[in-house]
C-alpha positions in Angstrom: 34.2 79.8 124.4 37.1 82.1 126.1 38.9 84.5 123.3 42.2 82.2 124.6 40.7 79.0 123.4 39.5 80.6 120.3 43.3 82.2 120.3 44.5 78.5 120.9 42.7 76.8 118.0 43.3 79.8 115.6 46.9 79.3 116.0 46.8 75.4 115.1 44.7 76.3 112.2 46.8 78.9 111.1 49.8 76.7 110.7 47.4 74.0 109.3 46.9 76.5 106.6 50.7 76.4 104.8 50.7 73.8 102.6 53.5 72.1 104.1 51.6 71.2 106.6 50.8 68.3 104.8 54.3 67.4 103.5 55.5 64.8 105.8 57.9 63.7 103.1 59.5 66.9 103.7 59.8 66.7 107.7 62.2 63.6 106.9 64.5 65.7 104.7 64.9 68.2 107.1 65.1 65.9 110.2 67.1 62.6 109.3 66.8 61.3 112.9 62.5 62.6 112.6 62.0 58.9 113.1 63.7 58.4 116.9 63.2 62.0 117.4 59.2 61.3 117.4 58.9 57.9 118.9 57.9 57.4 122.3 57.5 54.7 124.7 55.3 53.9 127.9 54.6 50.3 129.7 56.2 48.3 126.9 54.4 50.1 123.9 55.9 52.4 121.2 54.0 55.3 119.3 55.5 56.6 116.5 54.6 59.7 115.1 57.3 60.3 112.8 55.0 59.9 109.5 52.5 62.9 110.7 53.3 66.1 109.3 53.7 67.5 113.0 56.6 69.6 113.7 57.9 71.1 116.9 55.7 74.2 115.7 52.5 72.3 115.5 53.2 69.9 118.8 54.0 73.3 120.6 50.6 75.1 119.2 48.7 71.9 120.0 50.3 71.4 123.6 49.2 75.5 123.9 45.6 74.2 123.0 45.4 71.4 125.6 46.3 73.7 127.9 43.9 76.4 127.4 40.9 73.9 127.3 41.8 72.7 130.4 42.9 68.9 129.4 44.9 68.3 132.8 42.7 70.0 134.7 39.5 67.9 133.8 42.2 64.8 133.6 42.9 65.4 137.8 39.1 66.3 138.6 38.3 62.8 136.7 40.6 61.3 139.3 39.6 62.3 142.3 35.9 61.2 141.2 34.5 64.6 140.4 30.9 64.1 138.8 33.0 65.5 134.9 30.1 63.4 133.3 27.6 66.7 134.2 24.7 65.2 132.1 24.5 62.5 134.1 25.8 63.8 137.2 28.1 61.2 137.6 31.8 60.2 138.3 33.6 58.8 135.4 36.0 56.2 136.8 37.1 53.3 134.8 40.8 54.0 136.2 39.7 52.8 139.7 38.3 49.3 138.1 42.2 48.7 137.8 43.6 50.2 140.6 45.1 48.3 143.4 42.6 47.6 146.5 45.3 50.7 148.6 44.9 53.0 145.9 41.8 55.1 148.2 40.2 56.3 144.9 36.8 58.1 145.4 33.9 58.8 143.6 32.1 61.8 145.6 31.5 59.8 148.9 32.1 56.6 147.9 35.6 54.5 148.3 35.5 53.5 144.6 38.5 51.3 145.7 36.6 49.1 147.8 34.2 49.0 146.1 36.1 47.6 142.9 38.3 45.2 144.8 34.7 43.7 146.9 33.5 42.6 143.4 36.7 41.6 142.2 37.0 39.6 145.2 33.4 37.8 144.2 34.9 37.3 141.0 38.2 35.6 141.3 36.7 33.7 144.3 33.9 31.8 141.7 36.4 31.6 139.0 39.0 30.0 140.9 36.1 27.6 142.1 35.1 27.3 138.4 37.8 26.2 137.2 39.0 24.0 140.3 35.9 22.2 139.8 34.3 23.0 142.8 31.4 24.4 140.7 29.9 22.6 138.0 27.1 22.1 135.8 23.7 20.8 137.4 25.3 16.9 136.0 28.2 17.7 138.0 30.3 17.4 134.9 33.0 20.4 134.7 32.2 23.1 132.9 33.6 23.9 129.2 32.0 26.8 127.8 30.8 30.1 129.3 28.5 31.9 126.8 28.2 36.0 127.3 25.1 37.9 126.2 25.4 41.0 126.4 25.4 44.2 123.6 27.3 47.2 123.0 29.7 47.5 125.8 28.7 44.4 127.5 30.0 42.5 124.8 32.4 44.5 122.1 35.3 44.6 124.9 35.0 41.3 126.5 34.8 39.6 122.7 37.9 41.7 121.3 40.3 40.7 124.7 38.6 37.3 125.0 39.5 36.4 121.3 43.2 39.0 121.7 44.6 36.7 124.2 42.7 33.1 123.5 45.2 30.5 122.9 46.8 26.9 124.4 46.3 28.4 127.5 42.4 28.7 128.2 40.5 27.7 130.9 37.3 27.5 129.1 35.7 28.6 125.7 34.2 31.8 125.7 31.2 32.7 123.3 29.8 36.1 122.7 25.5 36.5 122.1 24.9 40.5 121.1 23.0 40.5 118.0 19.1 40.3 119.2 19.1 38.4 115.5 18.3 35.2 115.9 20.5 33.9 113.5 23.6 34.6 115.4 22.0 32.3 118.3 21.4 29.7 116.1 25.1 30.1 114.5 26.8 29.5 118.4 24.1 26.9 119.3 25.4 23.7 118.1 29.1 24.4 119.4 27.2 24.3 122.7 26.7 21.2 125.2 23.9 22.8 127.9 25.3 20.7 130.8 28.7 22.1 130.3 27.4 25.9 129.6 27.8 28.4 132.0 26.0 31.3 130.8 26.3 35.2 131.7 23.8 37.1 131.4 25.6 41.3 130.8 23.0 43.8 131.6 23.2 46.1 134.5 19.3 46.8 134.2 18.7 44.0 133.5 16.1 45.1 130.7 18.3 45.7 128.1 15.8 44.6 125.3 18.2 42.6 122.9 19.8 41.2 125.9 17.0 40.0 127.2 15.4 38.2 124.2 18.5 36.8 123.7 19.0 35.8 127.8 15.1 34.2 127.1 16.0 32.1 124.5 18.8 30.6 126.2 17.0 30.1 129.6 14.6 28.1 127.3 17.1 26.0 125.5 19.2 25.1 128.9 15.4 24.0 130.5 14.9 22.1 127.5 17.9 20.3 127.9 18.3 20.1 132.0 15.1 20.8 133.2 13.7 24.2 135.1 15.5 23.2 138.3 19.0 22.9 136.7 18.3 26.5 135.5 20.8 28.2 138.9 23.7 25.8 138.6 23.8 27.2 134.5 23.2 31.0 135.1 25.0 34.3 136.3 24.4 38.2 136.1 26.3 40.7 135.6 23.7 43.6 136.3 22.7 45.7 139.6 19.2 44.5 139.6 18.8 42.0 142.0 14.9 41.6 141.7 15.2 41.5 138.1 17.9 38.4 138.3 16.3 36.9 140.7 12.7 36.5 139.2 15.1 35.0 136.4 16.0 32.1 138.3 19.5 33.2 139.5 20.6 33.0 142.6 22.0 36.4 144.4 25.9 34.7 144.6 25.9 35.1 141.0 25.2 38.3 140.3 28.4 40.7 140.2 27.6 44.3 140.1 29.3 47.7 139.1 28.6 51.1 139.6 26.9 53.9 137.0 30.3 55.5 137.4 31.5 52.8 135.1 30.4 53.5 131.3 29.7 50.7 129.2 32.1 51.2 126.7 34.9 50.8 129.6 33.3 48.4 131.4 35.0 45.1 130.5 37.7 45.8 133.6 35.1 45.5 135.7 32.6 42.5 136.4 31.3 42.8 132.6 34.8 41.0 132.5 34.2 37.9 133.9 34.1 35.9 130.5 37.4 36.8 129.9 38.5 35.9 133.8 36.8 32.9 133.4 37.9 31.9 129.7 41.6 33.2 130.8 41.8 32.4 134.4 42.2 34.6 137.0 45.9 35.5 137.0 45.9 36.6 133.2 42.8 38.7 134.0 44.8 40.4 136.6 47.3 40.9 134.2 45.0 42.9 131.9 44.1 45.2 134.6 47.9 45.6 135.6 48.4 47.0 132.2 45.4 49.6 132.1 47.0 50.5 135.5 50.2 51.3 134.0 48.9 53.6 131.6 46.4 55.3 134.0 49.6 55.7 135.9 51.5 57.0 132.7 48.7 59.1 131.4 48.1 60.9 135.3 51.8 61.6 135.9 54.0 61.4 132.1 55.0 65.1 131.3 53.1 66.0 128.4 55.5 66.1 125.6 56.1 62.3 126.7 52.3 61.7 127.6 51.1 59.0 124.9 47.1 59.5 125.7 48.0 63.2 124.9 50.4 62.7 121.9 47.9 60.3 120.5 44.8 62.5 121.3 46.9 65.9 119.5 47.7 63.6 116.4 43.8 63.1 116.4 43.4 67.1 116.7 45.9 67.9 114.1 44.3 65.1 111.6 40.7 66.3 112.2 40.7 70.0 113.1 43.4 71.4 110.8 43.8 69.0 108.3 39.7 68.4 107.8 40.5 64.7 108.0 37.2 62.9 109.1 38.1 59.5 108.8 40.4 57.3 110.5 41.0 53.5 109.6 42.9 51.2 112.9 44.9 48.3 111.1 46.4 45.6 113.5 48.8 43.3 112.1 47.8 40.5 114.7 44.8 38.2 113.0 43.9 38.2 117.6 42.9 42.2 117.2 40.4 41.4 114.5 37.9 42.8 116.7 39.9 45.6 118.2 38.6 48.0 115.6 35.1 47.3 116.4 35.6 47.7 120.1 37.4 51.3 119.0 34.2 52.3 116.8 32.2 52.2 120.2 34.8 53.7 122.6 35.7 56.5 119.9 32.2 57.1 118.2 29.9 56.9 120.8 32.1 58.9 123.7 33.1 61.6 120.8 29.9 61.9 118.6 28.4 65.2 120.1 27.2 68.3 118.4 27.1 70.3 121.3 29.3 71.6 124.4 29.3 70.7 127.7 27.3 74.3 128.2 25.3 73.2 125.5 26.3 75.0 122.5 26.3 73.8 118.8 29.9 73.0 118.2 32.4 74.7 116.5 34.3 72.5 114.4 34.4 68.4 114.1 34.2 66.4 116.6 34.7 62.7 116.7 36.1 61.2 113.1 34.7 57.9 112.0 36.3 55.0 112.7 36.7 52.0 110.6 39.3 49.0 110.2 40.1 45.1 109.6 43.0 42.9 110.5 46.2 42.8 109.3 46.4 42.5 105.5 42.7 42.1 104.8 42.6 45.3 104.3 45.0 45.5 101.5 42.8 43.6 99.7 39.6 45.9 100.1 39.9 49.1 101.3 43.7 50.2 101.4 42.9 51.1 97.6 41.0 54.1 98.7 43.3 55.2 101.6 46.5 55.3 99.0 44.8 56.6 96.0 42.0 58.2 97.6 41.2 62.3 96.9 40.7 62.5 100.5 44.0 61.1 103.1 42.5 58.8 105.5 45.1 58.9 109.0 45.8 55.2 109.6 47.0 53.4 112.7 48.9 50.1 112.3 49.3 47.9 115.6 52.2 45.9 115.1 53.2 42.9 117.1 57.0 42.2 117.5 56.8 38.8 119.1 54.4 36.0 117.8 53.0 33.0 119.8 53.2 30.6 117.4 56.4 29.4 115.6 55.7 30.2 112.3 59.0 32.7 112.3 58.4 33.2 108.1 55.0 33.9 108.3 55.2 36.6 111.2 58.4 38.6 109.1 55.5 38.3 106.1 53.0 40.4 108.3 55.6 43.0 109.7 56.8 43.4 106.6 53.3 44.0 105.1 52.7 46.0 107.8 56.2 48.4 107.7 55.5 48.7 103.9 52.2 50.2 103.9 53.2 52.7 106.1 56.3 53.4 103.8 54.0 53.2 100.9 51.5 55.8 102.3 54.4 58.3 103.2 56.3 58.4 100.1 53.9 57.4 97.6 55.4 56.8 93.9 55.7 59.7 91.3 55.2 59.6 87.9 58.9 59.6 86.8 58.8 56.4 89.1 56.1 54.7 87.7 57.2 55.6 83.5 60.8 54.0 84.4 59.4 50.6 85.9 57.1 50.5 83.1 59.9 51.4 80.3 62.0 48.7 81.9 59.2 45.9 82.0 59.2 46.7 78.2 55.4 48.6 77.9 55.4 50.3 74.8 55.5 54.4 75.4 51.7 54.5 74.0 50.5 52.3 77.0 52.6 54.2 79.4 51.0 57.3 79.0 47.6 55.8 79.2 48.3 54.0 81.7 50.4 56.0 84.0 47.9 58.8 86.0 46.6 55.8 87.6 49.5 54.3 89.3 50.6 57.4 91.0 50.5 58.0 94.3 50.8 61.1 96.1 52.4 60.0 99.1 52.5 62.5 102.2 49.5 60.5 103.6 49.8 59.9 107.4 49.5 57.4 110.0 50.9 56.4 113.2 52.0 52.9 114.1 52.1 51.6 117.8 54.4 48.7 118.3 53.8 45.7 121.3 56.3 43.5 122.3 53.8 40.7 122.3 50.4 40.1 122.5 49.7 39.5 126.3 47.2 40.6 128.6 49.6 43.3 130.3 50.3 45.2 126.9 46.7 44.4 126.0 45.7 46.4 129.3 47.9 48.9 128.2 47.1 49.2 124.3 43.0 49.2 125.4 43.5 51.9 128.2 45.7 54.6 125.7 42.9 54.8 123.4 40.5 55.1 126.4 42.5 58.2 127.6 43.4 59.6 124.3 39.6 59.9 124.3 39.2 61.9 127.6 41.8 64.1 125.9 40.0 64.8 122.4 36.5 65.4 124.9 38.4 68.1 126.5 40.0 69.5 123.7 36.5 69.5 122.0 35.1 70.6 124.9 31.8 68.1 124.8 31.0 65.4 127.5 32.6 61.8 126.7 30.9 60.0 129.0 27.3 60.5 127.9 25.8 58.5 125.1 21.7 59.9 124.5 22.2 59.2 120.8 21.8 55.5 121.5 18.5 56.1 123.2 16.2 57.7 121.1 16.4 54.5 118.5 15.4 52.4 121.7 12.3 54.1 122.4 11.0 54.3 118.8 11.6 50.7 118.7 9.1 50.3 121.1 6.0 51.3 119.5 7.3 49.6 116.2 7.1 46.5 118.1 3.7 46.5 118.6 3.0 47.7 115.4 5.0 44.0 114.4 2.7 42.0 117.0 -0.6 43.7 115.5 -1.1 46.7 117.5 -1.8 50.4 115.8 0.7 51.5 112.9 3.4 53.4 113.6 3.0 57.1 113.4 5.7 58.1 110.4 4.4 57.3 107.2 8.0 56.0 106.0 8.0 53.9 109.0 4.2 52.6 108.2 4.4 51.8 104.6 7.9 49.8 105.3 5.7 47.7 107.7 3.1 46.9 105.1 6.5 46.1 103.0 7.0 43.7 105.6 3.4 42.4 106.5 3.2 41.2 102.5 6.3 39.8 102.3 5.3 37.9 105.2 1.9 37.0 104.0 3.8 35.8 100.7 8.0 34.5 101.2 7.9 33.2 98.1 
């Protein structure tokens, strides 16, 4: 690493090390308009950072540090469809899966943009069919239901928009299949009438081992029900395999492919969207992609003090690197993001999980933070006890919605408020001077009081960040999805490791194969932990009761 990184980081950690770093509490005496002063707004959405402990010192060390790793840099050579993803030797561009058909975006050789707007041309072509009822099931009866099986990327993205923007307005049903547990077949199954099922199958190898078991027990229950030669009318692909769906039994007009410049974690703008095209219709799809657009846009071309990705990704920085924060909990206040923080733990975790450079070094400090959250006030009912009492401050995100679509006007100033309070609640906290007075003047005698009264303090000065939407559509959706996806890119420059690669995720898949046979009655598995566990098994098996 160059002596001006090092000089870079030492300088953020150097102001991380006064302890009023951590007094946010502070930054608001000094700074009555902190609030406006450190809100900022892109495409509709609104990032405040006011209740950080940032100041102009720290932004200004932290927009040093960006710069001397090389953040914009990398940012522009991801544009123009350099291979940045050097493990794999490939482009990384998800921004061209929303670009518009003119936008002449290139991955080495190839016209990424016509590429993209090809498939999405397949794609709004059968769904405008679909849903015309120009294509129906092998009964001819219109279909209902389109059921997605998929895992990881293939299914966390399209399941958290799907269910974000489901409502009066949808075309069809959509169902998600990841689990290679049976049990969450057999919990979707009876909501499920085969001759009204269209069924995608998400894999782009189309050997995805969970995805297929699951993809074979589905083909199975649709024959059952229609018969073998019903099979095409039923099934599509999302994969690049052509053989592979074919020997399926699906025909080559339903298979929509994408590119290995498109990760799997920001893959659901690209065919591996079609569930939510089909469950949304077309036009709201487009919508989605309009919004990532807009913050590609933002994030290529916003000056960097007004960059949200790059606000967002420094926050991050600050929290992790010179704080030693290693958690971080995403709270949205919209019961339709309840699977938003899931979708985050694979965009964040797996792109930021690395223990080595891109040269291939050991790190030098954190990387990626875990990632955890729930919906709305859930979690003040399970694990906001830790985050406000906790030794350890756990950063928090809270995704507010300003506009409802419902018209239950009570019930939605009950979430904001919930929402606004915690926030309040982790930045100023309650002292014990606070706490004895309430207690005196609900009449608990002084002898319960000072029992009582270490354990209803709160520190305060705990910090979080709260991003605001207008409303819950598919354009801010677009937008909200696409900030985290570059605040990202930014921390795996800053961190100097490769984003776009995930081998951790492999090495489980190719133990599991052995262990398989080992299950079926081949030879034991080499690791004795491993091998005794299966004789665990094999008894229990040999005796449920």
């Amino acid at each position: 690493m160059s002596n001006t990184i090092e000089a870079a980081w030492q300088a953020v950690t150097d102001l991380a090390a006064d302890p009023a770093a951590r007094n946010i509490r502070a930054r608001f005496t000094a700074d009555p308009a902190r609030a406006s002063r450190w809100t900022h707004r892109a495409d509709g959405l609104v990032l405040d950072l006011s209740r950080t402990s940032l100041d102009e010192a720290s932004l200004a060390a932290l927009l040093a540090l960006a710069d001397a790793t090389g953040v914009f840099a990398r940012r522009d050579a991801m544009a123009r469809g350099e291979a940045i993803n050097t493990t794999e030797a490939r482009a990384v561009m998800h921004m061209a899966l929303r670009a518009p058909a003119d936008a002449g975006l290139r991955a080495g050789a190839e016209d990424a943009s016509a590429t993209v707007h090809d498939t999405l041309g397949l794609m709004q072509s059968f769904v405008e069919a679909l849903h015309a009822g120009k294509i129906t099931g092998s009964t001819g009866e219109r279909f209902t239901d389109v059921l997605n099986i998929g895992i990881g990327g293939s299914d966390l993205g399209p399941a958290m928009a799907a269910r974000a923007l489901s409502g009066p307005h949808d075309k069809l049903r959509a169902h998600f299949l990841g689990n290679v547990d049976a049990h969450a077949w057999e919990a979707i199954r009876p909501n499920l009438d085969p001759a009204r099922t269209l069924v995608l199958i998400a894999s782009k190898t189309f050997t995805t081992q969970e995805t297929m078991a699951n993809a074979r027990l589905v083909r199975a229950w649709l024959a059952d029900a229609l018969g073998e030669a019903a099979l095409p009318r039923h099934l599509a692909a999302l994969s690049t395999n052509l053989q592979a769906t074919a020997d399926f039994g699906i025909a080559p007009a339903r298979v929509f492919g994408f590119r290995d410049w498109v990760g799997g974690r920001f893959s659901m703008w690209s065919a591996i969207g079609l569930a939510i095209a089909l469950a949304q219709g077309w036009d709201r799809f487009a919508r989605l992609l309009e919004g990532a657009h807009a913050m590609d846009a933002h994030f290529l071309h916003a000056p960097p003090r007004e960059n949200l990705p790059l606000l967002l990704a420094l926050t991050e920085t600050w929290h992790v690197n010179a704080l030693k924060l290693p958690t971080r909990a995403v709270l949205p206040y919209d019961e339709r993001l309840a699977r938003l923080p899931a979708h985050l733990q694979q965009v964040e975790m797996e792109s930021l999980g690395k223990g080595v450079t891109l040269s291939g070094q050991p790190v030098a400090r954190a990387t990626g933070p875990v990632v955890f959250g729930e919906a709305g006030t859930n979690a003040q009912h399970s694990f906001m006890q830790l985050i406000h009492q906790g030794p350890v401050p756990v950063p928090v995100d809270f995704i507010l919605v300003a506009n409802p679509d419902h018209g239950h006007a009570d019930s939605h100033r009950k979430l904001l408020a919930n929402g606004l309070a915690q926030a309040e609640a982790l930045l100023v906290g309650r002292g014990a001077d606070a706490v004895a007075t309430e207690m005196r003047a609900a009449g608990i005698a002084e002898e319960r009081i000072a029992a009582v009264l270490p354990h209803r303090v709160f520190t305060g000065n705990r910090p979080s960040v709260t991003i605001l939407l207008p409303r819950l559509d598919p354009f801010s959706l677009g937008a909200l999805v696409a900030l985290y996806e570059h605040k990202v890119f930014c921390l795996g420059a800053l961190w100097g490791i490769n984003a776009f690669d995930q081998w951790g995720v492999e090495l489980g898949k190719q133990l599991a194969g052995p262990i398989l046979k080992a299950l079926e009655g081949g030879a034991p598995p080499e690791h004795p932990a491993t091998a005794a566990m299966l004789a665990e098994i094999e008894a229990l098996r040999a005796d449920p009761a």
